[in-house]
N, C-alpha and C positions, 0 to 999 in steps of 0.2 A: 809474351812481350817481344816485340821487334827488337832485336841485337843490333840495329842499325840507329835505333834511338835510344843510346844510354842516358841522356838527362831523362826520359820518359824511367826508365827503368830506377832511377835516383832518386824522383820524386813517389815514386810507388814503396818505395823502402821507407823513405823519411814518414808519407803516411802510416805506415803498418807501424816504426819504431815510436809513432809519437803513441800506440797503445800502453809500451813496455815502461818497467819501473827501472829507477837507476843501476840497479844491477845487473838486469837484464839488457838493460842498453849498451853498459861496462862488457858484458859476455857477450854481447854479440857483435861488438868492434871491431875484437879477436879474431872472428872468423874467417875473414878475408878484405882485400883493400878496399872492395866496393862496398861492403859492408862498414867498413870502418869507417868510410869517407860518410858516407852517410850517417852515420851512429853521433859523427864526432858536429855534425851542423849544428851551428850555433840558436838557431831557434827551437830543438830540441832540448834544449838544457836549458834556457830561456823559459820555458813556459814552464818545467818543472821546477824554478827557481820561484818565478811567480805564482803558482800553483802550492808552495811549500811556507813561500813564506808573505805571499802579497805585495809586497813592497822591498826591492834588493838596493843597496849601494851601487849605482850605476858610475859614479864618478870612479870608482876605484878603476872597474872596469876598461876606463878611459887614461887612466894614469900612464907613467916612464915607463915601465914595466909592462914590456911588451906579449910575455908567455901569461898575462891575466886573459882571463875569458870567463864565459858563463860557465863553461862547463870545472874550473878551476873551483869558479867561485861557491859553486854550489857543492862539488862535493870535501870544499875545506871550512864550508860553516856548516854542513852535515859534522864533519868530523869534531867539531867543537863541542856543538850541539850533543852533542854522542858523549863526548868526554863530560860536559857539563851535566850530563842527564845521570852518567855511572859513576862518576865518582871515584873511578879507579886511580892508582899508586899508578904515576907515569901520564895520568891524564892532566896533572896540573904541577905547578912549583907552587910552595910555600914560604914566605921570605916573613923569617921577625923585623919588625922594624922598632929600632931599642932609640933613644935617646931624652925621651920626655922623662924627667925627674918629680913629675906629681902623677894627679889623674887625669886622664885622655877626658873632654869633654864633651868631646864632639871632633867631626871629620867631616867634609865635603871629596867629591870628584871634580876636580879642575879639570886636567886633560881624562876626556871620558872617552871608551868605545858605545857610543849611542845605540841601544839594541832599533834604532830607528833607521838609524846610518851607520851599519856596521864594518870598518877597516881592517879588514881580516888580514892586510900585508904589513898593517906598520901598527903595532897595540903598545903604546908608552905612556900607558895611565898614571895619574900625577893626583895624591892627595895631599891636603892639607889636612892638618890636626891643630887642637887647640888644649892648652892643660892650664891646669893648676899652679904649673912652676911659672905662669907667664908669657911663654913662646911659642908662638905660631908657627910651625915644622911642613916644609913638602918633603914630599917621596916619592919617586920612581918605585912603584911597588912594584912591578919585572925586576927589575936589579936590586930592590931592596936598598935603595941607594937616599939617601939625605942632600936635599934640593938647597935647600937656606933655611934657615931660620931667625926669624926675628929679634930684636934685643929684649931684654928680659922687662914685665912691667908688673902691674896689679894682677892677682892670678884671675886668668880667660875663664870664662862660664858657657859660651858659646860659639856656633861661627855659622857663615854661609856661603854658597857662591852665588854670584850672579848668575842671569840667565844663558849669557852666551858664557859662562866659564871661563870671564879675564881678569874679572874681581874677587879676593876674598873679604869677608866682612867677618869684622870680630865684635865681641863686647867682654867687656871685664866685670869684677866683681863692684867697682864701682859706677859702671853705668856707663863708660867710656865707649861710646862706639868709635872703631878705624874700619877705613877702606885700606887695602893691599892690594897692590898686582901682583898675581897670582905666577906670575913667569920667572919674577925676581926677586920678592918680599920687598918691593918699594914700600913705602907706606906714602898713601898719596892724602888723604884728611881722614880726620875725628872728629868727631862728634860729644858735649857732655850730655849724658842726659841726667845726672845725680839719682839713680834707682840701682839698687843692685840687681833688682831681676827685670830682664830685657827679652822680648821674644821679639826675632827677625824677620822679618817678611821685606824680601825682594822680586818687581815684578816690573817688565815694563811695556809702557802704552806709546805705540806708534811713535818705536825707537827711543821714548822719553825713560830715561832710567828712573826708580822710586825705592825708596827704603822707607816700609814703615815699622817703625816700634812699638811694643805692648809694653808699658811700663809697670812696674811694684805699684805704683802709684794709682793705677787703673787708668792712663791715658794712652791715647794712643799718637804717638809722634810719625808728621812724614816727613823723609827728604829728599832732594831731589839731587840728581849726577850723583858720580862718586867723588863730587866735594861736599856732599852732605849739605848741601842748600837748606836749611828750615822751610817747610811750606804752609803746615798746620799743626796744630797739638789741638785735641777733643778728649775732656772728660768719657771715656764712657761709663766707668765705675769709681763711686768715690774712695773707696777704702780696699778694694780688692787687685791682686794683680791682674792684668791681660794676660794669658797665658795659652791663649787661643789665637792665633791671628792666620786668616788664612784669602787665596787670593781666588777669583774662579777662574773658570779656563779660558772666558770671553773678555776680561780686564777690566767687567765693568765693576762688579763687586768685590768689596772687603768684610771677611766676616770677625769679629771681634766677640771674646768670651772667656771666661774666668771658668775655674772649677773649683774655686774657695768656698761658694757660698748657693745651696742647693735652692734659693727661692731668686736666682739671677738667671733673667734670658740672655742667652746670644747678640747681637745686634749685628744686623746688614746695613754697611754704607754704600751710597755710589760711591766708588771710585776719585772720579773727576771733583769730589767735595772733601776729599782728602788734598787732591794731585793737584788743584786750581781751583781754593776757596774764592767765595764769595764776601766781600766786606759787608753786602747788604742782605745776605740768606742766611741759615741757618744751613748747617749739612744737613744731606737727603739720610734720611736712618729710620730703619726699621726693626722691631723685635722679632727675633724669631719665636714663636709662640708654645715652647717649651722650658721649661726649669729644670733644675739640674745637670747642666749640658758638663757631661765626662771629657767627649769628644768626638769631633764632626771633622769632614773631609766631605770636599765638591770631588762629584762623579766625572771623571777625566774626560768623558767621549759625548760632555753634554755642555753646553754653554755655559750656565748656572744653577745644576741641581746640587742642593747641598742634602748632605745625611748628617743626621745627629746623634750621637747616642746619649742618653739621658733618664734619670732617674722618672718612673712612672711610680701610682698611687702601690703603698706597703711597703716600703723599699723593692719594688721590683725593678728591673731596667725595658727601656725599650730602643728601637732603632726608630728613626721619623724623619721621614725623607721631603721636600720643600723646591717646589720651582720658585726660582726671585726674578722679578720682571718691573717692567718700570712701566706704571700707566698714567699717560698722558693726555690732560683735558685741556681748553682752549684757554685755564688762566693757572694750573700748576701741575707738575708733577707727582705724583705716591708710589714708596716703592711698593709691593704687595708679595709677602711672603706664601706659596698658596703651599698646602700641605698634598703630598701626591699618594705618600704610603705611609703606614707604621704599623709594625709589629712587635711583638716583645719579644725579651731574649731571655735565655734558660744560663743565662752566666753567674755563677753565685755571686750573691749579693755583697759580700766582704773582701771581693777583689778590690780593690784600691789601684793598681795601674793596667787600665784597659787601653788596648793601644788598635787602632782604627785606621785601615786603608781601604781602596777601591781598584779595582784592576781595571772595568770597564764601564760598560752601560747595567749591567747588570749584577754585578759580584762583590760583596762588601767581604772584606778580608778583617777577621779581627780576630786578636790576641790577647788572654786574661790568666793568668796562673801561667798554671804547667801545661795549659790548651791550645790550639788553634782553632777555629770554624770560618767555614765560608757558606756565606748567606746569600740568596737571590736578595730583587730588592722588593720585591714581594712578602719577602721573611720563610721563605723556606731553606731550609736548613740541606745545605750542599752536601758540606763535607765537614768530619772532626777529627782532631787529630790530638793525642794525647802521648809524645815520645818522648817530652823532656820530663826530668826527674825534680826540677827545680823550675821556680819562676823564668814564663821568656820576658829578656830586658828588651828585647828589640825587634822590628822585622821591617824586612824588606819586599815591597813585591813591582814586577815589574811584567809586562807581559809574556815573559818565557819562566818566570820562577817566582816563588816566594821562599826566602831567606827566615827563618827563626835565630838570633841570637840569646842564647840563656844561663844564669847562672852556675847549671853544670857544667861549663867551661864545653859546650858543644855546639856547632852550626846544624840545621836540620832542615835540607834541603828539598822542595818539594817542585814540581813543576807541574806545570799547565796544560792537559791535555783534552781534545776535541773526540767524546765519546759520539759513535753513530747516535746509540738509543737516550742517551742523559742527558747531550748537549757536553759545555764546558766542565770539567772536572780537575780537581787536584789531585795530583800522587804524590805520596811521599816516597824519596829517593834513595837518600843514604844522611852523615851524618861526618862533619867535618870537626876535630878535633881541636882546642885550642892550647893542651901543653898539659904541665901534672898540677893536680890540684893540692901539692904541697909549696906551689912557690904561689898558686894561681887562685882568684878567687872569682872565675866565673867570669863569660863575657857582659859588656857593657852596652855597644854599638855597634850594627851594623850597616854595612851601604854594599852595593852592587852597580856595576857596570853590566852591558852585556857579556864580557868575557873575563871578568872577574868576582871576588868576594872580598869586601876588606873590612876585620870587627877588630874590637879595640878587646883587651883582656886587663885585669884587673890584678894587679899584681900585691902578694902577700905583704910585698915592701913599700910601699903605695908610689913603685915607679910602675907607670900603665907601658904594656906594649900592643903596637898593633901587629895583627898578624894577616898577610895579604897571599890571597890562593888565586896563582892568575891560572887561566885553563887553555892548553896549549892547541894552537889553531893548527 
């Protein structure tokens, strides 16, 4: 190479370093200036950034904070990443968060690190919780610190957040729905709906905010803002609760289902005949063409593919997977539930709480006893997993991890990894503690952010505490 043309000699480095892996790039920095200059170019870190993870926070990038760059950014969500994956004493803090004087019923992420958009310089996750004693609780789970809390009412059965995380939504045991913002514990409207048992579903369509209800009753109620507008109320079961209610990933469908009563279908509405009835239609509704529905969850990375799980012929169970689409002729619409796969499952038959996720286009995550499995959606059988010693109450999965919460008061950590020869696969990690089981009776709940863990523990005295594990970037 000509010593009279160094940019020539800079770009012949920066080719050869875009072979090398992060450490090698780290080592060869070291070696001298012209090296380093070259090691340290910003489109070398850049493409290992999107190469590692597909899609980076770019805005952070852009932020006050002038010493961010790609090459920061990549190797301090390595470093998380790392610490989330081991597990180790020192890789994370642990904060009790003590004040609720019944049982925890539930929690949301308000302020969330999104493993979509992850802020790796400023992590000030903010839950809310819901109990028994009546009060709606936030937390700074980093500092383990109490946000506000609500005035005391009917004891809460549930909660949720809205989609942009500015609302909370509660329901009590009498059926009371409220809206809250989530910044301050305002309480901005209520809702009656006279049922004690309320299932939540928030979603909304081209900016339109929507809350719909599955009532004790077997109805399903919408409303619209978070002043709870009334829009629609539809029977769908006369004597059963809704206990199913779920949204798909394209807004057009609501799936609606009970698990009281094993000779009840599901039912697919449109949306829009929930969201903006008709005075002179009937809403658009369809069966989905199984009984016994346990429970179902839409495949996240598809418009509207819904899975079911559900009891098949002898008490066996099966899994039964359903494109929903809407066919349209010159004088009316049908929605047509088409069925794509089903296979059955080896889950004994006497479990009673089977609990049912999706990670992607192909991977059904589900938890029954003291087990795990992950299933194509074909129905082959991925991965099993059998660490907890007791019933899991809970799980979480998100695309870098799946979460077990169980009643041996432990977390059981698994994450998501890209085999050359298998495809996608799970490992199991390590195993997160939640205190002694002479004050403690096993977790309850669990949620996840990308840079944290937060489960609710059940306490001998029936005051619940949450225990929040954030993992140090």
């Amino acid at each position: 190479m000509d010593p009279c043309q160094p940019q020539l000699i800079d770009d012949c480095l920066i080719h050869i370093f875009t072979f090398l892996t992060e450490e090698d790039l780290i080592n060869a920095s070291s070696v001298c200036k012209d090296w380093n200059d070259a090691a340290e170019t910003p489109w070398l870190w850049r493409k290992l950034c999107l190469q590692r993870w597909g899609f980076c926070n770019l805005a952070v990038l852009g932020s006050e904070h002038a010493n961010h760059s790609w090459k920061r950014y990549f190797l301090r969500r390595s470093h998380l990443e790392k610490n989330m994956t081991k597990g180790r004493t020192g890789g994370y803090t642990c904060k009790s968060l003590r004040g609720h004087t019944g049982r925890v019923e539930g929690f949301v992420y308000l302020q969330v690190n999104s493993s979509q958009l992850p802020d790796l310089w400023s992590n000030n996750a903010t839950v809310c919780s819901v109990s028994s004693d009546g009060t709606v609780r936030a937390w700074n789970i980093q500092k383990g610190e109490p946000l506000w809390c609500s005035p005391v009412q009917n004891p809460l059965t549930g909660i949720l957040s809205d989609e942009r995380r500015e609302v909370v939504i509660t329901t009590d045991s009498q059926g009371l729905i409220k809206t809250w913002r989530g910044q301050t514990g305002q309480e901005l409207a209520s809702f009656p709906t006279a049922s004690s048992h309320c299932t939540l579903l928030q979603y909304n369509i081209n900016n339109d905010w929507f809350l719909t209800v599955g009532t004790g009753q077997g109805s399903v109620c919408t409303l619209a803002d978070c002043s709870l507008t009334k829009k629609s109320s539809i029977v769908v079961y006369d004597t059963f609760k809704v206990n199913i209610l779920l949204v798909s990933p394209d807004k057009k469908w609501i799936t609606a289902g009970t698990t009281e009563n094993n000779d009840l279908c599901p039912k697919v509405f449109y949306s829009e005949s929930l969201t903006a009835p008709s005075e002179d239609e009937d809403p658009l509704c369809q069966s989905v063409p199984v009984t016994g529905c346990q429970a179902a969850v839409f495949i996240p990375t598809q418009p509207a593919r819904l899975a079911v799980l559900h009891h098949e012929l002898q008490h066996s169970r099966a899994i039964t997977v359903f494109d929903v689409i809407m066919k349209k002729t010159k004088y009316k619409s049908e929605i047509q539930v088409q069925q794509v796969e089903s296979f059955p499952l080896t889950v004994n038959t006497w479990y009673s709480n089977i609990l049912l996720a999706a990670k992607d286009s192909n991977h059904i995550v589900l938890a029954a006893g003291e087990q795990l499995w992950v299933y194509s959606l074909k129905g082959a059988m991925l991965a099993n997993f059998k660490e907890h010693t007791q019933p899991i109450s809970s799980i979480c999965v998100d695309s870098f991890r799946v979460v077990t919460a169980s009643q041996d008061l432990s977390l059981r950590v698994l994450t998501w990894r890209d085999d050359r020869d298998h495809g996608l696969t799970l490992e199991s990690r390590y195993h997160l503690l939640g205190g002694s089981h002479t004050m403690s009776r096993g977790f309850t709940h669990v949620a996840c952010d990308y840079s944290s863990i937060v489960a609710s523990v059940a306490g001998n005295n029936g005051k619940d505490v949450l225990k929040a594990y954030s993992f140090n970037t």
